[in-house]
N, C-alpha and C positions, 0 to 999 in steps of 0.2 A: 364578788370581786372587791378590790380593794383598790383606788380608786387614785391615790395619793398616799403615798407608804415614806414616812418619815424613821430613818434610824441614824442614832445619837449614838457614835462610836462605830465605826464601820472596818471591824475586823476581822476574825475568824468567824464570830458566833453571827453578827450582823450580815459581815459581807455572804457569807455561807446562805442567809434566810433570802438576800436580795438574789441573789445567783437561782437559788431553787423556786422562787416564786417571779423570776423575770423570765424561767424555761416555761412554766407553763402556763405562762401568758393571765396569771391569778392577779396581775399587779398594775397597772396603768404607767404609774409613774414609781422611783424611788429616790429620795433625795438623803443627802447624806448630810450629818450634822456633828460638827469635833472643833479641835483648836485647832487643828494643824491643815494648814491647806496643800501642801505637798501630798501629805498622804492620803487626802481626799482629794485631789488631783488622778493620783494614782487610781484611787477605787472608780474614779469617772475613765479611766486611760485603760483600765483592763474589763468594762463594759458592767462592773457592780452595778452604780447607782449613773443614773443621769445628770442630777446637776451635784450641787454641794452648797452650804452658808456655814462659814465660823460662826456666825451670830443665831443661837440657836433659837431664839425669838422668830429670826426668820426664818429660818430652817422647816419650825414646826406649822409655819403657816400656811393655810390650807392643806393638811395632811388630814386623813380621816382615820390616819391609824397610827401610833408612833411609840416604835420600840426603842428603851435604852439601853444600851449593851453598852456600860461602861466601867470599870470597877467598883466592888460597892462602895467604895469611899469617897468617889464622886457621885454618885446618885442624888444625895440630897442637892449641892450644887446643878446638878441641872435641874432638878423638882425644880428650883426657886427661878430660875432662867428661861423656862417653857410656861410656870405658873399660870402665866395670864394672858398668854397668848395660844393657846390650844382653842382650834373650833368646835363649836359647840356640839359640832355629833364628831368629834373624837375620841378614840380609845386608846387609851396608855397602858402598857406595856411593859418590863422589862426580864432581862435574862440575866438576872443577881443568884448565884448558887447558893446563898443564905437569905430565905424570904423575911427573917423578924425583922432584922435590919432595913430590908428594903421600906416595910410596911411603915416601921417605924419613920424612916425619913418623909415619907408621904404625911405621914402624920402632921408631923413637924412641920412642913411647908403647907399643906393643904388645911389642915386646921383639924379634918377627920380624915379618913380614907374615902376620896371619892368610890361613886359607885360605878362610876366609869373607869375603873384602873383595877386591871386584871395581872397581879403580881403571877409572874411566871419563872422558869427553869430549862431550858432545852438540853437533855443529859447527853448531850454530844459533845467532842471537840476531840483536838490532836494537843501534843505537845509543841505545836506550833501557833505562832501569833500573827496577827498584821491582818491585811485585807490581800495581800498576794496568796497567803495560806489558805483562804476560802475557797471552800466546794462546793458545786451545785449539787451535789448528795450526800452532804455530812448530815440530815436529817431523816436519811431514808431508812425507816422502819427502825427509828433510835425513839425514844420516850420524849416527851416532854411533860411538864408538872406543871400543874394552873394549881392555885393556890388563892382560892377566889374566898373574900369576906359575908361576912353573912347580909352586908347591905351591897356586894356587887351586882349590878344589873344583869341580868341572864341573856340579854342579847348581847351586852362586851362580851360576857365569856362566852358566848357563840362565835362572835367575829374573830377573837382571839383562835379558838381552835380550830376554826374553816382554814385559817392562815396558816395555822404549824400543819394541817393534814394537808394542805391542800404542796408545804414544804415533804411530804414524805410521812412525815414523824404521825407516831402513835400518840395520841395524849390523851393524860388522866388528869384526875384531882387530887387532891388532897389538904389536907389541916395544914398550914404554915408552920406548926413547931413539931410534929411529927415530921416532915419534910425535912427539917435541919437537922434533928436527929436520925435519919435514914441519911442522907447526905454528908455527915459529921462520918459516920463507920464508913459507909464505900467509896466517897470520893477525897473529903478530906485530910481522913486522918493517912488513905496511902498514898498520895501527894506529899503528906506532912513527913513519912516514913522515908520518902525516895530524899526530899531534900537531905534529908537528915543523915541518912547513911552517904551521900556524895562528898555532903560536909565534912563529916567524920573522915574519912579515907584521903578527903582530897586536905587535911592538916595535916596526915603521917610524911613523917620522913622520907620515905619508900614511894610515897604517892605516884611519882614516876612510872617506877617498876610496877605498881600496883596496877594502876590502869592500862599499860603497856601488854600486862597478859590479862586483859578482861575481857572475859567472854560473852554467848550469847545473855546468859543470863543475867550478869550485870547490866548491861543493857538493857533487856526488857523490864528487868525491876527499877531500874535507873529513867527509865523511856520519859518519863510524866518531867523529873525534876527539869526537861527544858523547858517547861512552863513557864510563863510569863511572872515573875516576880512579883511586880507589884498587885496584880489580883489575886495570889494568894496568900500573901500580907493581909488584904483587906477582908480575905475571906475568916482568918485564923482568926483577925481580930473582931469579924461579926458575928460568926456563931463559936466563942472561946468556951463557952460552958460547954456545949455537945463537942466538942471535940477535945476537951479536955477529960471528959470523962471515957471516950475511948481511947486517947493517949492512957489514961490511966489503967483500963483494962488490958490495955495491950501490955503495957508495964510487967502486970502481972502473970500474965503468960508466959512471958520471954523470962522472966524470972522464973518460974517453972521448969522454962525448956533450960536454963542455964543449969538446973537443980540437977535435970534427968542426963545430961551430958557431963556433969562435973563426979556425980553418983554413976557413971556408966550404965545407967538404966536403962539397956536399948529395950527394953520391952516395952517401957512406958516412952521413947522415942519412936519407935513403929508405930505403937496405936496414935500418936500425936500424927504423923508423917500421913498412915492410910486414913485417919478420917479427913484429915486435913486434902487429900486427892477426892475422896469421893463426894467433899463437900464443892469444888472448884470444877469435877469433873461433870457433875448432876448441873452445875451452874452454866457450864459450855454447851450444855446438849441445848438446854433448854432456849 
């Protein structure tokens, strides 16, 4: 059990871990740590976490476990705010969708990668934000990715995954730069895809009309672009190599499909269309 559960950013991904691990009683306490005390007000008003500190020095004190779920581009700002007030059998944590970066800012503050800080991912969420959006089963039976260094202690990474199992979630391991590149193709780059076509549509003329008759499908492919903006800023700009290189394969594809629709090529547009279904459909079953 965990004993004193400290989390830095109490929104979807956090408020979600406090909810699932306060149902099955895995948790003692959870205290909440941010700038904003309205909204940790909130997460104390709809039974997230128990108490709250702006000051995250206090925050993280006496916590034996402490996740940060905040954009990557404040990560290292809090590394350097928690630094040296973490207790000595504490384990750090966080849920950054691009692990080089995270690791990286650890660096930076910490001087190496402690062996106590078990960089993580939990491959769940909604197109929704805040700590109202949190569910006490957005982790059930979803993945989560540890992404532990070769000098990480093997009891953090145990405590680390008793916590996400003990939230629902499946979790594995894996290398930190294979993770961003797995992560660059199926999360970022169709995030990157949704903004982009909303953008595009929503500067025509027409844009009115356009969206006025959009259907389901717009919508489901559009679903993600109400994502939280500024974490997908921070993520495009932490892993920009892996997801520039599937922006660029994708480039080339849609250049292709442009070739086979401009050439009337419905042959070579079926086989595009049925492999493209059996690849999505093998993916649903499974």
């Amino acid at each position: 059990m965990i004993n004193s559960l400290c989390i830095i950013g109490v929104g979807l991904i956090g408020g979600s871990l406090a909810r699932a691990l306060r149902a099955t009683g895995y948790c003692k306490e959870v205290v909440g740590g941010g700038r904003d005390p309205q909204h940790l007000q909130q997460a104390v008003d709809l039974g997230v976490i128990d108490r709250f500190d702006t000051d995250l020095a206090a925050a993280v004190a006496g916590a034996d476990m402490v996740l940060v779920a905040v954009p990557l581009g404040a990560m290292q700002t809090v590394f350097e705010k928690i630094r040296d007030h973490l207790e000595d059998n504490a384990v750090l944590t966080d849920a950054g969708s691009a692990k080089g970066s995270v690791i990286e800012a650890a660096q930076r503050v910490f001087g190496s990668v402690p062996a106590w800080f078990v960089p993580g991912h939990p491959i769940a969420g909604t197109e929704n934000s805040g700590v109202s959006a949190s569910l006490p089963d957005l982790y059930h039976d979803r993945r989560v990715i540890l992404t532990p260094m070769e000098n990480t202690d093997v009891s953090a990474v145990s405590r680390v995954r008793r916590m996400w199992e003990a939230a629902g979630a499946k979790v594995t391991e894996m290398d930190s730069i294979h993770h961003d590149a797995v992560l660059a193709a199926t999360s970022h780059l169709p995030h990157v895809l949704a903004f982009t076509l909303v953008n595009s549509l929503g500067r025509t003329g027409d844009r009115e009309e356009l969206f006025a008759y959009a259907a389901g499908g717009f919508r489901d492919f559009t679903r993600i672009a109400s994502s939280d903006p500024v974490m997908w800023r921070d993520i495009c700009l932490a892993n920009g190599d892996a997801i520039l290189l599937r922006i660029d394969q994708f480039i080339e594809d849609l250049q292709a499909l442009r070739r086979s629709v401009q050439e009337e090529d419905g042959e070579r547009l079926l086989d595009l269309f049925e492999s493209a279904k059996q690849v999505r459909d093998a993916f649903i079953e499974k």
